[in-house]
Jmol script that loads the backbone (N, CA, C; Angstrom):
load data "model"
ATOM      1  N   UNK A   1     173.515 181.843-125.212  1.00  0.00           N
ATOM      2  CA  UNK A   1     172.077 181.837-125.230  1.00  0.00           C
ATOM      3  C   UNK A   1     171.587 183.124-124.587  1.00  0.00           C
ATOM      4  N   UNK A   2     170.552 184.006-125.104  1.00  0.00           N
ATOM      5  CA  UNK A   2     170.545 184.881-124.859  1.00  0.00           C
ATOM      6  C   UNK A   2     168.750 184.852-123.980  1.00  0.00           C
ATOM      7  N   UNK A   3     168.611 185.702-123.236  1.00  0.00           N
ATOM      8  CA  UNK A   3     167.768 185.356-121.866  1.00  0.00           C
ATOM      9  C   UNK A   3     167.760 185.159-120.667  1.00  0.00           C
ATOM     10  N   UNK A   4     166.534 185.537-120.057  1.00  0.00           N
ATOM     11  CA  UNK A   4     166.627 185.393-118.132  1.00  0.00           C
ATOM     12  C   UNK A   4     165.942 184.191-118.057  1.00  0.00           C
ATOM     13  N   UNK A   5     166.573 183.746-116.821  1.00  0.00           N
ATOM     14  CA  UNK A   5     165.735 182.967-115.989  1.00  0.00           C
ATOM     15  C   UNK A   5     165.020 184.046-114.613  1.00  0.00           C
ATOM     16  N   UNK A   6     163.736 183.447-114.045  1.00  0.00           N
ATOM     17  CA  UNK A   6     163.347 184.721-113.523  1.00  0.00           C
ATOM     18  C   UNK A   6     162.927 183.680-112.349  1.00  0.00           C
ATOM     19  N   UNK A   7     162.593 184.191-110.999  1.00  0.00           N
ATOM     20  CA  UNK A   7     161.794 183.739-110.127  1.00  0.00           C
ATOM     21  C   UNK A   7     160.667 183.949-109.893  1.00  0.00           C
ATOM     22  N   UNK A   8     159.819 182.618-109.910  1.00  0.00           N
ATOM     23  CA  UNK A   8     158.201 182.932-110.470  1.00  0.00           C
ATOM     24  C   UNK A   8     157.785 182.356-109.173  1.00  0.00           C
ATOM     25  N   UNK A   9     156.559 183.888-108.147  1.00  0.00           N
ATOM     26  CA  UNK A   9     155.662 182.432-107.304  1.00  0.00           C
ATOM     27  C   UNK A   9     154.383 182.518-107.751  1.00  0.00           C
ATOM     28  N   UNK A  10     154.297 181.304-107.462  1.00  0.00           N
ATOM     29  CA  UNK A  10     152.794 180.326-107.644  1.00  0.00           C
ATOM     30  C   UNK A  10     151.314 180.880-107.301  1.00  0.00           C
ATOM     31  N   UNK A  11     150.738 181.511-108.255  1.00  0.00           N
ATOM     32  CA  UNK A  11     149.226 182.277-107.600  1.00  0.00           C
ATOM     33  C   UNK A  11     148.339 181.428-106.704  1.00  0.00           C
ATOM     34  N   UNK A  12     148.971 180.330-106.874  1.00  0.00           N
ATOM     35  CA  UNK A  12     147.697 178.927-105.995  1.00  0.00           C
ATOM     36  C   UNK A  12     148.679 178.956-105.089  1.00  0.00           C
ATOM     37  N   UNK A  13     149.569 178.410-104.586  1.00  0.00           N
ATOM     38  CA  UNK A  13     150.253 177.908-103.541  1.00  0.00           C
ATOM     39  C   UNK A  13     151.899 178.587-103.057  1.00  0.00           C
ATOM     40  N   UNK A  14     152.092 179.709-103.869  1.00  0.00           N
ATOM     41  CA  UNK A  14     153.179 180.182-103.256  1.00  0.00           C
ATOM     42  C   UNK A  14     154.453 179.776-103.565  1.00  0.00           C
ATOM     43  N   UNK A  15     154.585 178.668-104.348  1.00  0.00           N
ATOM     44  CA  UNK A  15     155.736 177.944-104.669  1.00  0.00           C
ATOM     45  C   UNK A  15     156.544 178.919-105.087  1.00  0.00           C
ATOM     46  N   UNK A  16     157.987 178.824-105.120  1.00  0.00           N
ATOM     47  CA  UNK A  16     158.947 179.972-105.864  1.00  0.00           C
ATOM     48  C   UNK A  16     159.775 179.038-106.739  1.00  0.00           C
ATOM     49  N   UNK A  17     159.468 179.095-107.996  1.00  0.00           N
ATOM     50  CA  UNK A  17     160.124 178.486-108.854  1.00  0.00           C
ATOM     51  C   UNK A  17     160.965 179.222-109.862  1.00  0.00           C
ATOM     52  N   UNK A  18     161.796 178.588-110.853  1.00  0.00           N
ATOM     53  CA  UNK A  18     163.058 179.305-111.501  1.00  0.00           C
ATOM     54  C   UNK A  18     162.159 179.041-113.250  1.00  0.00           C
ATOM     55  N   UNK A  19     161.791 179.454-113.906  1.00  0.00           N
ATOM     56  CA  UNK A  19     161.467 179.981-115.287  1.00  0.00           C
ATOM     57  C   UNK A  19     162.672 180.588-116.064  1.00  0.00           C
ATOM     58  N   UNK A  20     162.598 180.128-117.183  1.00  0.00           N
ATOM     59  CA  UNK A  20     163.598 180.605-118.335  1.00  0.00           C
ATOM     60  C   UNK A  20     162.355 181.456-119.441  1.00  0.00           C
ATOM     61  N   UNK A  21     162.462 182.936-119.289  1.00  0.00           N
ATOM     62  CA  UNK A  21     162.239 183.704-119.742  1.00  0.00           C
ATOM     63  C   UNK A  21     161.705 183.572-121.307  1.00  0.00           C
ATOM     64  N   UNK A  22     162.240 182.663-122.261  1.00  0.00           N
ATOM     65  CA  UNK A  22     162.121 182.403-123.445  1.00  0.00           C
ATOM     66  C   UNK A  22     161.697 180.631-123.149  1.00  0.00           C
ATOM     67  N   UNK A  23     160.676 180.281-122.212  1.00  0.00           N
ATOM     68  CA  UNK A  23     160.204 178.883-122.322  1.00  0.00           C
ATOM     69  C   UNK A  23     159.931 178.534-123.825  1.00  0.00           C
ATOM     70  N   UNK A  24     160.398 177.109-124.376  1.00  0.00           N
ATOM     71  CA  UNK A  24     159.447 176.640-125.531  1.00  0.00           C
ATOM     72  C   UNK A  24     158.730 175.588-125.146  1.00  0.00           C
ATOM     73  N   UNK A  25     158.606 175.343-123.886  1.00  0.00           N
ATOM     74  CA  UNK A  25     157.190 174.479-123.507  1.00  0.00           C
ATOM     75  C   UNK A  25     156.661 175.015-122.295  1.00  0.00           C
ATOM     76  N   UNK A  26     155.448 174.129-122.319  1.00  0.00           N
ATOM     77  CA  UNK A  26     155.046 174.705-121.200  1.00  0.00           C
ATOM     78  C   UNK A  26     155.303 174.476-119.852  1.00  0.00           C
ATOM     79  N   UNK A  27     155.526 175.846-118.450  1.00  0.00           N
ATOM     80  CA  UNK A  27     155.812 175.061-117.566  1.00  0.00           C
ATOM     81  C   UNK A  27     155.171 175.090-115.996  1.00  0.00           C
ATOM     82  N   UNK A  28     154.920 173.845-115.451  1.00  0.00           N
ATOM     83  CA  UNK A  28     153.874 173.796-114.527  1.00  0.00           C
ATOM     84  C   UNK A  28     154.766 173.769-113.223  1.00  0.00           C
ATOM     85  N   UNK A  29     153.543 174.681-112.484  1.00  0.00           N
ATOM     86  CA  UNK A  29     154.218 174.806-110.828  1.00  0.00           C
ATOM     87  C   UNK A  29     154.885 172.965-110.257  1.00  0.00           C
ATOM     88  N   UNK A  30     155.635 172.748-110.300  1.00  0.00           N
ATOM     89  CA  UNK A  30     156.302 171.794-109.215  1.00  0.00           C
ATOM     90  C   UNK A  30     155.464 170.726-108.097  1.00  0.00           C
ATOM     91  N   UNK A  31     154.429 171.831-107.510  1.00  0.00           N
ATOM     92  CA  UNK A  31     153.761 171.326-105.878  1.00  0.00           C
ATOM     93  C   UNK A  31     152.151 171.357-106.578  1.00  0.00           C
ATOM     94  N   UNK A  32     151.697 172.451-107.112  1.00  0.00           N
ATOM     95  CA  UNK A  32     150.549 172.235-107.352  1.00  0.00           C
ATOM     96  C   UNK A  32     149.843 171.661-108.976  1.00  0.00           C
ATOM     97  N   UNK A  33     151.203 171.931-109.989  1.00  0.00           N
ATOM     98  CA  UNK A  33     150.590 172.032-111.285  1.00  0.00           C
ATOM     99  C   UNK A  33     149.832 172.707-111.856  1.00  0.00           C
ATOM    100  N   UNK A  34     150.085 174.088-111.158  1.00  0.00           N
ATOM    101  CA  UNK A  34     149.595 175.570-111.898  1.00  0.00           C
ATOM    102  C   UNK A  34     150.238 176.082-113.187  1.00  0.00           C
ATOM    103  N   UNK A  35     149.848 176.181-113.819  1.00  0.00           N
ATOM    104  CA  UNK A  35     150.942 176.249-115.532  1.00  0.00           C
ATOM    105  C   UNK A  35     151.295 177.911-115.027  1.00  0.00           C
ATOM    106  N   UNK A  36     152.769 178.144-115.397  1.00  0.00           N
ATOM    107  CA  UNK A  36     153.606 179.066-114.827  1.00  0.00           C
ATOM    108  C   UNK A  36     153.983 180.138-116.144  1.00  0.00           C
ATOM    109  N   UNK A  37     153.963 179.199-117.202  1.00  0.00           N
ATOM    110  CA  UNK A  37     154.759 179.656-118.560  1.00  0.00           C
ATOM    111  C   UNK A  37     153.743 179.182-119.574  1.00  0.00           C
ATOM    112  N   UNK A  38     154.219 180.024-120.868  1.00  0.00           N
ATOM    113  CA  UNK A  38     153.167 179.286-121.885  1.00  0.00           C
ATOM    114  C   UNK A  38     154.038 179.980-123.115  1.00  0.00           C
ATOM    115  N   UNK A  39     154.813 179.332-123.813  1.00  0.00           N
ATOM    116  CA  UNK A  39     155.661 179.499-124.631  1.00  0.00           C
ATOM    117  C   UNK A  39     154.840 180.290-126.186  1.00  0.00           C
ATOM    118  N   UNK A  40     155.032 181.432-126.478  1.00  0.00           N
ATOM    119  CA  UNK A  40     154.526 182.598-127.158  1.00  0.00           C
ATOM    120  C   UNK A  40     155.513 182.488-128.398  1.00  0.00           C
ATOM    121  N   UNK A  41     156.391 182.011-129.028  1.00  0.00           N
ATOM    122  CA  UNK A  41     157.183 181.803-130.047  1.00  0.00           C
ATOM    123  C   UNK A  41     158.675 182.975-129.790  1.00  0.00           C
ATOM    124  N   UNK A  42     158.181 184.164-128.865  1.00  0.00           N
ATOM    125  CA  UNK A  42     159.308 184.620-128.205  1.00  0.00           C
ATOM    126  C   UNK A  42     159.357 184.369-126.851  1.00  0.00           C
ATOM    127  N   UNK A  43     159.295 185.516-125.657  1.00  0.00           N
ATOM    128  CA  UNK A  43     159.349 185.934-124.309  1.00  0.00           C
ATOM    129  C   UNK A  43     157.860 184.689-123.966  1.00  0.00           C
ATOM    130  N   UNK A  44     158.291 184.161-123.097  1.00  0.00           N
ATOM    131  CA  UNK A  44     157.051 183.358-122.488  1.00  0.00           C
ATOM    132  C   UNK A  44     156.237 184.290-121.692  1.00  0.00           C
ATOM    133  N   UNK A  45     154.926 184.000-122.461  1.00  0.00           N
ATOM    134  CA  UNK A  45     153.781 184.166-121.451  1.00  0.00           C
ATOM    135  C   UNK A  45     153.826 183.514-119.473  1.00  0.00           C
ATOM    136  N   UNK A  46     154.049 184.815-118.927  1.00  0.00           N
ATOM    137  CA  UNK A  46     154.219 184.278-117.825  1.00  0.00           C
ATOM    138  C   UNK A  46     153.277 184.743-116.393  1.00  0.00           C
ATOM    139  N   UNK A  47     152.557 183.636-115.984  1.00  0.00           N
ATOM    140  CA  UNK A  47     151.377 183.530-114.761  1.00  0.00           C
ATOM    141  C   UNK A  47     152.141 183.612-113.353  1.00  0.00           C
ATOM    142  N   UNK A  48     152.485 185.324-112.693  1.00  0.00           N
ATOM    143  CA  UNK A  48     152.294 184.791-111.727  1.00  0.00           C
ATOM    144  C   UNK A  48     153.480 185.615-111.150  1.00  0.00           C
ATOM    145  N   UNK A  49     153.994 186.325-110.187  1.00  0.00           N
ATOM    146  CA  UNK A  49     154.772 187.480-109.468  1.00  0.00           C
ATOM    147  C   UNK A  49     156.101 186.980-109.964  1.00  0.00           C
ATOM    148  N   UNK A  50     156.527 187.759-110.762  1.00  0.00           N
ATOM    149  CA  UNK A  50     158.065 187.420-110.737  1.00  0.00           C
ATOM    150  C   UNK A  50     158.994 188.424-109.821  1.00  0.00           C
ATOM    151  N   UNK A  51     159.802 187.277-108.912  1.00  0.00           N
ATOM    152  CA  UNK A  51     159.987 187.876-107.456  1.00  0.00           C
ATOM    153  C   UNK A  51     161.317 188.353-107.797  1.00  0.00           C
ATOM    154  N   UNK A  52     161.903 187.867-108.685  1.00  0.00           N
ATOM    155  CA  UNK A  52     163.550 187.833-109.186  1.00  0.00           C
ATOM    156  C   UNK A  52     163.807 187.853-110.285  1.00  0.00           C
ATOM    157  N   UNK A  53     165.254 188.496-110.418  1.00  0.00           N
ATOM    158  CA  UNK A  53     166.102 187.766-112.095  1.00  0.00           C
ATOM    159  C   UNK A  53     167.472 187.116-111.115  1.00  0.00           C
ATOM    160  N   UNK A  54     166.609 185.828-111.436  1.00  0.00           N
ATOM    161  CA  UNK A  54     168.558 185.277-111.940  1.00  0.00           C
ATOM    162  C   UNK A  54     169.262 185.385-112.515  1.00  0.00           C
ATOM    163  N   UNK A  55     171.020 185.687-112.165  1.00  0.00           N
ATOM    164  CA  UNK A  55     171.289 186.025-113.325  1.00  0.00           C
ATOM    165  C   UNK A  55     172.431 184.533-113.290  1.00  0.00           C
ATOM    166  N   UNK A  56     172.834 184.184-114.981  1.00  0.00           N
ATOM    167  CA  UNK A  56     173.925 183.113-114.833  1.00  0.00           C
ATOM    168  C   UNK A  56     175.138 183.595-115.264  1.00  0.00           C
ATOM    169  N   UNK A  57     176.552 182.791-114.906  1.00  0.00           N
ATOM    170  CA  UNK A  57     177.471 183.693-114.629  1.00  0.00           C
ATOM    171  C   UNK A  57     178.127 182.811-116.378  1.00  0.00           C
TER     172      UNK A  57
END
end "model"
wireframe off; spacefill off
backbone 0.3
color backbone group
């Protein structure tokens, strides 16, 4: 599967959450339910400091 997961924080509350780069749904902060992702048919539309790349091994 080809793609990042990235570390996204939260413009409302700071949360640091893990996003997959190519979301096909949408995805909401964890703590507050700030929508994080918004699936674009490629690269997700993404709300919000991406602090990181994860990478998987």
């Amino acid at each position: 599967m080809a793609g990042n997961f990235y570390s996204v924080a939260c413009p409302d509350c700071e949360n640091e959450q893990i996003v997959f780069g190519k979301a096909a749904t949408e995805v909401a902060c964890a703590v507050c339910g700030h929508q994080l992702a918004t699936p674009t048919g490629g690269e997700a539309a993404i709300e919000g400091e991406i602090t990181d790349t994860v990478e998987a091994r």
